[in-house]
Structures are given as structure tokens and as C-alpha cells.
N, C-alpha and C positions, 0 to 999 in steps of 0.2 A: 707697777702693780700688775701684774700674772691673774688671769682669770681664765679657768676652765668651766666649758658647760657642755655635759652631756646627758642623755637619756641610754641610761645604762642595761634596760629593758631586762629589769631581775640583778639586783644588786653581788645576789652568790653565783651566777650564768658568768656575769663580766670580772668578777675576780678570779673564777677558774680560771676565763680567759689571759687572765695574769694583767686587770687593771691598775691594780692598786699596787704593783711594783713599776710600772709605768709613772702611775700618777704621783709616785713617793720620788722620782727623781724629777720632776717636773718643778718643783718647789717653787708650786705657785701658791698664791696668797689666797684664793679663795678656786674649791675644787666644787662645782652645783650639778648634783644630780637629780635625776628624773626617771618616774617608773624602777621605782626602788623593789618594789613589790613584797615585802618582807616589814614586821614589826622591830625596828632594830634595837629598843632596849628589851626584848626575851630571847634576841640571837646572840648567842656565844661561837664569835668564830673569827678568832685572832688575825684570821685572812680580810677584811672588811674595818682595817684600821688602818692611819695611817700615822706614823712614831712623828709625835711634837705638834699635833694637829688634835685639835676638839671637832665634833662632830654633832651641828645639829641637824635636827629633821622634824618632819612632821609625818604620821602612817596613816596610813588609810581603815577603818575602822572593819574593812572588808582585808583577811588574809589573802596574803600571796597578790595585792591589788595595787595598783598607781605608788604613792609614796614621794615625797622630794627629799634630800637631804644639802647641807654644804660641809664642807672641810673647809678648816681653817687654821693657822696656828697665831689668829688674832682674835682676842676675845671680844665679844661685843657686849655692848653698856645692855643693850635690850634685845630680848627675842620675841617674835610676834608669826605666830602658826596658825590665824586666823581670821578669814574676812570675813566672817559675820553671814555666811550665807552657805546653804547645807552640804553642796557640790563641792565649795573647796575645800568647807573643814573637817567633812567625812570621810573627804575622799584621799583626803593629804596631799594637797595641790599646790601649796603655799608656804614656805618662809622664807623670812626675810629677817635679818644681822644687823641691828644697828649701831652705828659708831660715833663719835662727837660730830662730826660733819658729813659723814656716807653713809649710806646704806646699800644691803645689796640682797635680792632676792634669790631665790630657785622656784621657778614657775612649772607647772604641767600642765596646760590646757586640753579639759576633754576630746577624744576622739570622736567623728559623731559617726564611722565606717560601719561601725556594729548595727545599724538599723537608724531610721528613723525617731525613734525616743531616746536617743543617746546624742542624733544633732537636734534635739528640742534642747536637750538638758545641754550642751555645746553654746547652744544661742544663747540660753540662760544665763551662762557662765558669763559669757562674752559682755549679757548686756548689765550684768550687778558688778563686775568687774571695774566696765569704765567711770564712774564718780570715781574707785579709787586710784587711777589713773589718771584723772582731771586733778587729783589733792597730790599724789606721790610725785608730777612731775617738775613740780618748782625745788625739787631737792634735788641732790648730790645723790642719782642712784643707779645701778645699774640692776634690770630686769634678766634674768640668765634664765632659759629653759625651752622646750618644746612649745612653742603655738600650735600646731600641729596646725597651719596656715601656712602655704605659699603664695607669698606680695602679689609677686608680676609674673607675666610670663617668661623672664628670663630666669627664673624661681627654682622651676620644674622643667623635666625633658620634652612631657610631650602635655603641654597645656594645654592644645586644642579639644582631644576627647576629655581632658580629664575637667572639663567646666561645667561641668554636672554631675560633680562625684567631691563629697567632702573633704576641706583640705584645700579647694580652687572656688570652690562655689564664690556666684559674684558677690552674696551677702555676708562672707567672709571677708572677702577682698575689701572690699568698700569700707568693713569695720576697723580694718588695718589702715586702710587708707585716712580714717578719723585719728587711730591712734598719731599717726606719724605727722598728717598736715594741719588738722585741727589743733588737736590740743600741743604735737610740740614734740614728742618722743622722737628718737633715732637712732635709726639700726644700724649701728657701731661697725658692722663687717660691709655694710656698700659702702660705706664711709672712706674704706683703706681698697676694697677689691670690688670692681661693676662690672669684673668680667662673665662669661655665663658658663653654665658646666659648673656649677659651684654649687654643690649637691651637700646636704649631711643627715640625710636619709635613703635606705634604697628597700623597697620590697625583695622577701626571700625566695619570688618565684622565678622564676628562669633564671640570668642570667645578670640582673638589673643592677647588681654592683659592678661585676666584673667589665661589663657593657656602662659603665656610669649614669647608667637611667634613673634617677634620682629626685627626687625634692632637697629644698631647704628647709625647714621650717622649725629647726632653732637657733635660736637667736641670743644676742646681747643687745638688749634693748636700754638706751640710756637717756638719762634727760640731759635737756637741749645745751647745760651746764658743763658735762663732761666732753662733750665734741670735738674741743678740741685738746681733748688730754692722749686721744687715740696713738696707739705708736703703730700696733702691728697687728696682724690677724692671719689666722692657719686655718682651714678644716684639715687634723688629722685622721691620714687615714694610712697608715705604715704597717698600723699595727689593726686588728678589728675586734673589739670588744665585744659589740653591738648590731642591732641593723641599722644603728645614727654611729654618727661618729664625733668625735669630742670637738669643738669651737677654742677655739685658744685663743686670747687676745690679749696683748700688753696696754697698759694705761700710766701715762706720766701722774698718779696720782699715790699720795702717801695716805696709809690711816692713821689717825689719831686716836690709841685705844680711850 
């Protein structure tokens, strides 16, 4: 099984960019995006499909704003676009595909960069989030999408200024460090790569791509069940859609429609 996840930062931006001729020879199983920023059932634009692939998502109730979607050319028994709390299902932060035995999400977690009342609403997220994180992980699932959280310091280029600047903050860190040691979650790409310089974000100021001055902070996050199903893992970056770059990861697991 083939799983892509990106944050595509404006869904008609990275199709100019010519994504979704990219992502149509990829003929992966499930394609998770993020910061879709567009309403996609009153968009007509034949470029933002992919042929033998259904497409769901969730939008943001705010134009031109956040958004997730997945591709797929597997149907799922059930769709679920909403946790119950006003941040993800205004903001279109969430779905998740379910299948006889798997499920599989597209996640966007708020940025809190934009000021101080955006990491209030960030923490919020964080802390109504985890119950369903404590329930989702005794299942067959895999979490795809932007945290907009870097782990450790082998995460980011320059972790020491950036510990006091959201996205490193220690009461980030520590929350990821619940998700992963407490309740059981794992990040599917240290699992195959722990090497550093393993970047799939870069700011568009200076030089920070071309120099690989970068963060991680998206993920395929899976429960404790799939771990050892991992085959492979890539951060592509050949091609640039985005200021992220897409996660590719292979998994010895079949769906059961």
C-alpha cells in the first residue's frame, strides 16, 4: 500500500505546479492533502482530479482557508469530517476513510505563527484532540498530514533559536512526546530513516530550501499495530509543488473494501 501526504499550500497553486500529473503516475492508494484552501464541491476545474480516484475532503467554512482532502481509488464503508469541536470542523482540519479493518486520516494542525490567539486556539486543538487519539489508537490507522510540530532537535535545522517560536515550543514537544510514548502512536518515517537533514518544510525567505534549512513536521503517524507493516519512506523533493514537500511511504498492508 502507497501513501502519500502533503500540504499542498492552495490546492489550484500546486496543480499549476503540475501536481496532479505527478500524483496520477504515482498510483498510490491513498493521496492526503492539506491547506487545500478552496471549497471543492463549487470548484470546476478538471485540473484538481485524478482519473479512477474518488476524492473526499472536508473545507473550511472560511474561503480561500485551511481545507484537507484524500484521493483514493478505494471506496470507504464510512466518512467522518468531524471531531466534534469548532476548530477542526470549521476550519476543515479532519477526515478520515474508513475500511473493514483500516482507516486512514488527513490531518492539518493549526499554525499558532500568526500571533498569540491562533497558539491559544493551536493548544485547544491539541488538548480536545487527544481523547481521540487515546480511542483511535488500538486500531489499524494511519494519521497523514501537517502537525505543524517538530519532535526533536534532529527535526529542524536550527532548533536552538527556534525554542521559543511556535512549531518547537517545549509545550509542543512534550505533547508529541505523550502522543508517541504514552498512549503508543509512531512516526512511521523514523521508523525506516533517523538520519538528520530530513526536512519537508522550508520557509520562502532567503535561501532555506535551496540551503535545506527546513523543518519536518509532517507526518505519517500510525498505530502501534502497523509498525511493522512499514516498507519504505521518501521525502520528495525532485519536483516542488509547495513550501512542504510530499511524504511517500510504502506499507505491506492490503484494504479490504
Amino acid at each position: 500500500m502507497k501513501v502519500i501526504t502533503c500540504n499542498v499550500n492552495g490546492i489550484r497553486s500546486a496543480a499549476k505546479k503540475g501536481f496532479f500529473e505527478w500524483a496520477e503516475k504515482q498510483k498510490a492508494d491513498f493521496i492526503c492533502l492539506q491547506e487545500t484552501k478552496a471549497q471543492l464541491d463549487n470548484l470546476v476545474h478538471d485540473g484538481l482530479e485524478i482519473k479512477d480516484y474518488f476524492r473526499f475532503h472536508s473545507d473550511a467554512v472560511k474561503p480561500g482557508y485551511s481545507g484537507v482532502a484524500i484521493y483514493t481509488p478505494h471506496k470507504p464503508i464510512h466518512i467522518n469530517n468531524s471531531l466534534g469541536f469548532e476548530c477542526a470542523d470549521t476550519e476543515g482540519r479532519f477526515v478520515q476513510l474508513e475500511y473493514k479493518d483500516f482507516s486512514i486520516v488527513s490531518l492539518y494542525l493549526p499554525s499558532g505563527t500568526s500571533g498569540d490567539h491562533r497558539q491559544k486556539e493551536k493548544y485547544n486543538f491539541m488538548d480536545k484532540f487527544l481523547p481521540h487519539l487515546k480511542k483511535m489508537v488500538h486500531k489499524k490507522i494511519i494519521l497523514c498530514g501537517d502537525w505543524n510540530i517538530a519532535h526533536k532537535n534532529i527535526d529542524l535545522k536550527n532548533w536552538k533559536p527556534n525554542q521559543k517560536h511556535s512549531g518547537f515550543l517545549p509545550e509542543e514537544r512534550a505533547w508529541l512526546d505523550k502522543v508517541f510514548d504514552d498512549i503508543g502512536w509512531v512516526d512511521a518515517f523514523r521508523i525506516i530513516n533517523k538520519e538528520a537533514d530530513q526536512y519537508t518544510w522550508w520557509s520562502n525567505r532567503g535561501q532555506a530550501y535551496a540551503k535545506n534549512v527546513g523543518w519536518r513536521i509532517d507526518y505519517q503517524i500510525i498505530s502501534p499495530e502497523l509498525k511493522k507493516t512499514i516498507k519504505a519512506a521518501e521525502i520528495y523533493k525532485k519536483q516542488r509543488f509547495s513550501d512542504h514537500a510530499p511524504l511517500i511511504m510504502d506499507y505491506t498492508v492490503s484494504i479490504k473494501d
